[in-house]
C-alpha positions in Angstrom: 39.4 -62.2 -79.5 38.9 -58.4 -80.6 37.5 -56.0 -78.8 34.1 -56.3 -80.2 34.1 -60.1 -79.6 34.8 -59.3 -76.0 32.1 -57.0 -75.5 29.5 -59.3 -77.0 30.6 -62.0 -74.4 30.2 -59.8 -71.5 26.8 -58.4 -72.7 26.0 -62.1 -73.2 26.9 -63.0 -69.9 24.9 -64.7 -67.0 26.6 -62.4 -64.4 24.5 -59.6 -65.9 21.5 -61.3 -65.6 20.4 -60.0 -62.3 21.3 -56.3 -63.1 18.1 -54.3 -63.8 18.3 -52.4 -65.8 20.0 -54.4 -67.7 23.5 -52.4 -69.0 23.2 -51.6 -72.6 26.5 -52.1 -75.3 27.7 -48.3 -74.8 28.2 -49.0 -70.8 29.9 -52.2 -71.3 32.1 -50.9 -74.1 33.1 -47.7 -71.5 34.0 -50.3 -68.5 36.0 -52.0 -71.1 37.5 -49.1 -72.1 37.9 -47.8 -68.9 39.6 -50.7 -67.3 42.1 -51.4 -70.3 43.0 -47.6 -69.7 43.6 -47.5 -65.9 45.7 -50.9 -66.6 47.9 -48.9 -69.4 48.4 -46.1 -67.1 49.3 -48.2 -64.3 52.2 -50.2 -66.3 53.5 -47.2 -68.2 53.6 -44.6 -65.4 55.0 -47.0 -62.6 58.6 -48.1 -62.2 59.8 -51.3 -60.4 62.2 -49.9 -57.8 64.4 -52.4 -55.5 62.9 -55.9 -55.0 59.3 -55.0 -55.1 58.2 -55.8 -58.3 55.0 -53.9 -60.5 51.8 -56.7 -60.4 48.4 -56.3 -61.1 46.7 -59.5 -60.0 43.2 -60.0 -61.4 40.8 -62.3 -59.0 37.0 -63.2 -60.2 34.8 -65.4 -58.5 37.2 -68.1 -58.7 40.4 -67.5 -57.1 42.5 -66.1 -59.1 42.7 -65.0 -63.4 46.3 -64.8 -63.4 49.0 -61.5 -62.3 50.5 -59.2 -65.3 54.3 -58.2 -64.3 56.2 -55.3 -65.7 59.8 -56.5 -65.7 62.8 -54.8 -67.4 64.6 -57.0 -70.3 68.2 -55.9 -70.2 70.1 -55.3 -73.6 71.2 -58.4 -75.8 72.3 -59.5 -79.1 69.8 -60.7 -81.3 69.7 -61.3 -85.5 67.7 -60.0 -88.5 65.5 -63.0 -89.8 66.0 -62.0 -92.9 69.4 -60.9 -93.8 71.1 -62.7 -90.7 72.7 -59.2 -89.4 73.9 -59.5 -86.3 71.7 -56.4 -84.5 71.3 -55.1 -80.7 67.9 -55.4 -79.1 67.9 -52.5 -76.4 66.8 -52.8 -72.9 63.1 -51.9 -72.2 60.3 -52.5 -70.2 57.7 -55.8 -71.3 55.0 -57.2 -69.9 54.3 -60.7 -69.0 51.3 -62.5 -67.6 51.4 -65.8 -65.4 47.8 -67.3 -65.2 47.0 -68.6 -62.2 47.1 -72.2 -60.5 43.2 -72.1 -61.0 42.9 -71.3 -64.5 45.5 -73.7 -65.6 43.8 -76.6 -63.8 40.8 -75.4 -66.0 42.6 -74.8 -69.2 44.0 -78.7 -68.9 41.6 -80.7 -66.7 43.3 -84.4 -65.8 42.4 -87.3 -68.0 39.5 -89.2 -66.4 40.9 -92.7 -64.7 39.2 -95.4 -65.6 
């Protein structure tokens, strides 16, 4: 989904139904803005020191969206695709998301028993 797409869903939305007036695409495309931002900042200017660990969990309605998790990757050996040269892949920082119990059950609903 791009960016666009995204704000077109949210201005779509019946959560903003009951908002009068009703926000207009320039507000929604700032709180979009502004939330990616204040995310970035957060991962890029914190550092995970000791045990505890850099989250941002992200709750709705429903309990729970899922938690993003800056975790360091240590160095390791890796290989070029395409000329199968043996090449280093340095240590950095990544993010990774875990969605939550919730929002799996949704993704994958059981069969229906018959």
């Amino acid at each position: 989904m791009k960016k666009a797409e995204l704000i077109q869903k949210i201005m779509e939305s019946e959560k903003l139904e009951d908002i009068k007036p009703a926000p207009n695409k320039k507000v929604v495309t700032a709180v979009v803005d502004a939330l990616f931002s204040v995310l970035t900042d957060y991962f890029v200017q914190t550092t995970a020191k000791g045990k505890k660990k850099d989250k941002v969990k992200i709750r709705f309605s429903y309990p729970g969206f899922g938690t993003f998790e800056k975790k360091w990757r240590k160095a390791k050996k890796g290989r070029n695709p395409k000329t199968k040269e043996e090449i280093t892949i340095p240590e950095r920082y990544t993010i990774t998301f875990t969605p939550s119990s919730k929002l799996k059950e949704m993704m994958n609903p059981e069969p229906k028993k018959k």
